[in-house]
C-alpha positions as CSV (number, residue, x, y, z in Angstrom):
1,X,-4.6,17.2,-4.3
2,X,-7.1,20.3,-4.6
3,X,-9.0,22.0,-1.6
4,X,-12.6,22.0,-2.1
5,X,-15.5,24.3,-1.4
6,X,-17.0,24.4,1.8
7,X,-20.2,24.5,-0.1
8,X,-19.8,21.0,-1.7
9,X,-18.4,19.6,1.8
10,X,-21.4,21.1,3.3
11,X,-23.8,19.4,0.6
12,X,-22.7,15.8,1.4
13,X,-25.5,13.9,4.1
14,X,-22.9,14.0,6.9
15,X,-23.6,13.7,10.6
16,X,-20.7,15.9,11.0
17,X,-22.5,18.8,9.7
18,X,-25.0,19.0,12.9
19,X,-22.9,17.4,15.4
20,X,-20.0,20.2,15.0
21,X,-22.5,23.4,14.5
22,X,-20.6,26.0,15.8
23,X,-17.4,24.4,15.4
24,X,-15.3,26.4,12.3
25,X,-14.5,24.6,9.2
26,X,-11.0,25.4,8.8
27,X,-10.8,23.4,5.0
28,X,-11.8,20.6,3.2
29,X,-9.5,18.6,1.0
30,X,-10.2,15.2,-1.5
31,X,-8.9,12.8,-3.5
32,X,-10.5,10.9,-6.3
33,X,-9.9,7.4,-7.0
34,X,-10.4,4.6,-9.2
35,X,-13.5,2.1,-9.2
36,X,-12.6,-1.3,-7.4
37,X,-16.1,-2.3,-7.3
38,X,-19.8,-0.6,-6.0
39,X,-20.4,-0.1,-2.8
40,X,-17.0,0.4,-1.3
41,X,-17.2,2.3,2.0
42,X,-14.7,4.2,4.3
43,X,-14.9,1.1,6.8
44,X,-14.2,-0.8,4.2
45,X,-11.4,0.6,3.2
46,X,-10.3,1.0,6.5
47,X,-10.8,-3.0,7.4
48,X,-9.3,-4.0,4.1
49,X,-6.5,-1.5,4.8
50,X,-5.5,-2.8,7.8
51,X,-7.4,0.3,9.6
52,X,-4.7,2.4,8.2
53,X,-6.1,5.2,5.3
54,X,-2.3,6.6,5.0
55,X,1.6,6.2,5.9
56,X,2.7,9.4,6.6
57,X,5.4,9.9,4.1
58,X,8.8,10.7,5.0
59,X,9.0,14.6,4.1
60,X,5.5,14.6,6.8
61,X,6.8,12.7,9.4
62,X,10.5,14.7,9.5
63,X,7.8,18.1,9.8
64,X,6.4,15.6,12.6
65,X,9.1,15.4,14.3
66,X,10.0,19.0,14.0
67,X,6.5,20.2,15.4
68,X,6.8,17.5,18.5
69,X,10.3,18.5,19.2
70,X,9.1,22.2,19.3
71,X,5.5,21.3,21.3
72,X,7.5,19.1,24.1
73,X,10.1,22.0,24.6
74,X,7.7,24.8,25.1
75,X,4.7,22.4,26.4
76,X,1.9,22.6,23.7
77,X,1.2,18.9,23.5
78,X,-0.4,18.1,26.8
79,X,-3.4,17.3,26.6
80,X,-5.5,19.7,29.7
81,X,-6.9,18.1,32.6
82,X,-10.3,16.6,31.8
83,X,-12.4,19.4,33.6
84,X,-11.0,21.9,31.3
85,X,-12.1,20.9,28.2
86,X,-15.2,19.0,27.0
87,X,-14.5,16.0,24.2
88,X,-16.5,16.5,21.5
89,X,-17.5,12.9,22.0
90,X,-19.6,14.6,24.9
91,X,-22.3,15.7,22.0
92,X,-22.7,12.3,20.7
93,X,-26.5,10.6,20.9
94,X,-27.7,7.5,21.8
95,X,-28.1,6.9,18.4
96,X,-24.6,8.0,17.5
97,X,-23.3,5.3,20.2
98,X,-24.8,2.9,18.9
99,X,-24.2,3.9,15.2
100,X,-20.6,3.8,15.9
101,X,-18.5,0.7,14.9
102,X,-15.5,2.2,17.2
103,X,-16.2,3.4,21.0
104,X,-15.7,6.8,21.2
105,X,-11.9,7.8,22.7
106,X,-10.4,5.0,20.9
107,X,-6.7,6.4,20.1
108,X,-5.7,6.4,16.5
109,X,-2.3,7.4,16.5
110,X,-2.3,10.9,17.5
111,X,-6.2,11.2,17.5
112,X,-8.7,9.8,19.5
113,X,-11.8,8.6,17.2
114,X,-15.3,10.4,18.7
115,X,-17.2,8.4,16.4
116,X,-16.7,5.7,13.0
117,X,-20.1,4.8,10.9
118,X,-20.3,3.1,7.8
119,X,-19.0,5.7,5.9
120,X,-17.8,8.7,8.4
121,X,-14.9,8.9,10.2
122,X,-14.5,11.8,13.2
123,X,-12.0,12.0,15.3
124,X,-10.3,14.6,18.0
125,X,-6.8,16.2,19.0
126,X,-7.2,18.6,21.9
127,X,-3.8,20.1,23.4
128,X,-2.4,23.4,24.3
129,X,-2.7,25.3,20.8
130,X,-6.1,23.7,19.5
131,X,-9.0,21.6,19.9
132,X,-9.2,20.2,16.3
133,X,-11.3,17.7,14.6
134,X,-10.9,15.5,11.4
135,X,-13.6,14.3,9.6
136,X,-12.8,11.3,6.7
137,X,-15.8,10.1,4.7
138,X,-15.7,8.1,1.1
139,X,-18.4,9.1,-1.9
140,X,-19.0,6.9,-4.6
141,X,-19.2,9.5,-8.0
142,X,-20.2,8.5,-11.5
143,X,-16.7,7.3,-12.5
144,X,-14.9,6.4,-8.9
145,X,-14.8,7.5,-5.5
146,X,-13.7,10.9,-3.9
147,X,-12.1,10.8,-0.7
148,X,-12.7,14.0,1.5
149,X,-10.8,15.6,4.5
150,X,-12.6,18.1,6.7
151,X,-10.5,19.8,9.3
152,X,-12.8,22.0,12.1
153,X,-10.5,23.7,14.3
154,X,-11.7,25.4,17.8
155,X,-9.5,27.8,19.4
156,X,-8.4,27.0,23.0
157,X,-6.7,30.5,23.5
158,X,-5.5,33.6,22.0
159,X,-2.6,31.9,20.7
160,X,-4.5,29.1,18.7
161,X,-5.2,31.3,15.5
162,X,-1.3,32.3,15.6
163,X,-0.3,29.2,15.9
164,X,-3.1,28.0,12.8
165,X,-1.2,30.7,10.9
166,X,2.4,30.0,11.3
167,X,1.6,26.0,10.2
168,X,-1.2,26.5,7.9
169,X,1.7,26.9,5.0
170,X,3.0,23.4,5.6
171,X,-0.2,21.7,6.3
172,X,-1.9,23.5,2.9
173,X,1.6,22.6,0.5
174,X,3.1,19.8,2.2
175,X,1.4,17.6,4.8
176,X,-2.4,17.3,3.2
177,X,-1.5,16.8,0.0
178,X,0.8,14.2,0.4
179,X,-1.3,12.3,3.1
180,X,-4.0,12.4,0.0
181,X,-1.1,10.7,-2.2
182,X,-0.6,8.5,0.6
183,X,-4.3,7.4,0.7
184,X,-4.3,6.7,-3.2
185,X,-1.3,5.0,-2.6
186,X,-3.3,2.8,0.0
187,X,-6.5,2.3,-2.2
188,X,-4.5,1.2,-5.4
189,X,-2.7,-1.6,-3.1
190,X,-5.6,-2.5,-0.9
191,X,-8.0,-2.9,-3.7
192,X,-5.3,-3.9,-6.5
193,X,-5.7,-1.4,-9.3
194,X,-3.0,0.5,-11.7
């Protein structure tokens, strides 16, 4: 499952792309897949999929467990008190409210979704090593769809970029590219194709 270029993320109509200015773009991932029908969008797929893009595969969820095991014994995964960090969900409009077919600080799974249109998807993690966001949306292309993954990272103290460093191996040959399997995994049995 390749990494794209920032530049063709960045050309996509997003929200995203105003709503986290100033926010780093850590990387962008996709997946293609195959045509079910026209006009498919992420909440589609998301409805149809039982709100579930991806089941974490087995290999992901034992480097899960590692990481959780390690973040409860030296403290990373509390989230801070609410008057030390600011939601991103703070920066949504009126508009975005009402745009927004989730409430904002809905938890999904380990997330908490800031905001779900149509087709966009954001949603938050904020805890002692990073303040990070995911961004999901679904293109229809000439032959299929393509399925992309933004990940904006904000650091939350000095030891944020060290920490990005030590797991950016895993999450670049392990954990993305088999969550993107798992999505195509998801589309070909929600939507029934070979």
């Amino acid at each position: 499952m390749p990494q794209v270029s920032t530049q063709e993320f960045e050309r996509l109509p997003l929200r995203v792309h105003t709503f986290l200015a100033g926010v780093p773009l850590h990387d962008v991932w996709s997946v293609d897949l195959p045509r079910w029908r026209s006009g498919v969008t992420l909440d589609d797929f998301l409805r149809t999929g039982g709100n579930c893009l991806c089941t974490p595969p087995s290999l992901v969820r034992m480097l899960l467990d590692i990481r959780f095991f390690v973040g409860r014994f030296f403290g990373w995964d509390h989230e801070p008190a609410p008057t030390a960090w600011k939601t991103f969900a703070t920066r949504l409009t009126d508009t975005d409210h009402f745009r927004s077919l989730t409430p904002a600080g809905t938890r999904d799974g380990f997330f908490r979704i800031v905001y779900r249109f149509q087709n966009e998807q954001l949603v938050e993690l904020i805890n002692r090593t990073v303040h990070a966001a995911a961004l999901s949306t679904l293109v229809e292309t000439a032959t299929g769809y393509r399925f992309y993954l933004g990940i904006y990272v904000r650091n939350v103290s000095r030891f944020t970029p060290f920490y990005m460093a030590l797991v950016d191996p895993f999450r670049r040959l392990i954990v993305y590219p088999s969550l993107l399997h798992s999505v195509r995994a998801r589309w070909n049995q929600t939507f029934q194709t070979g």
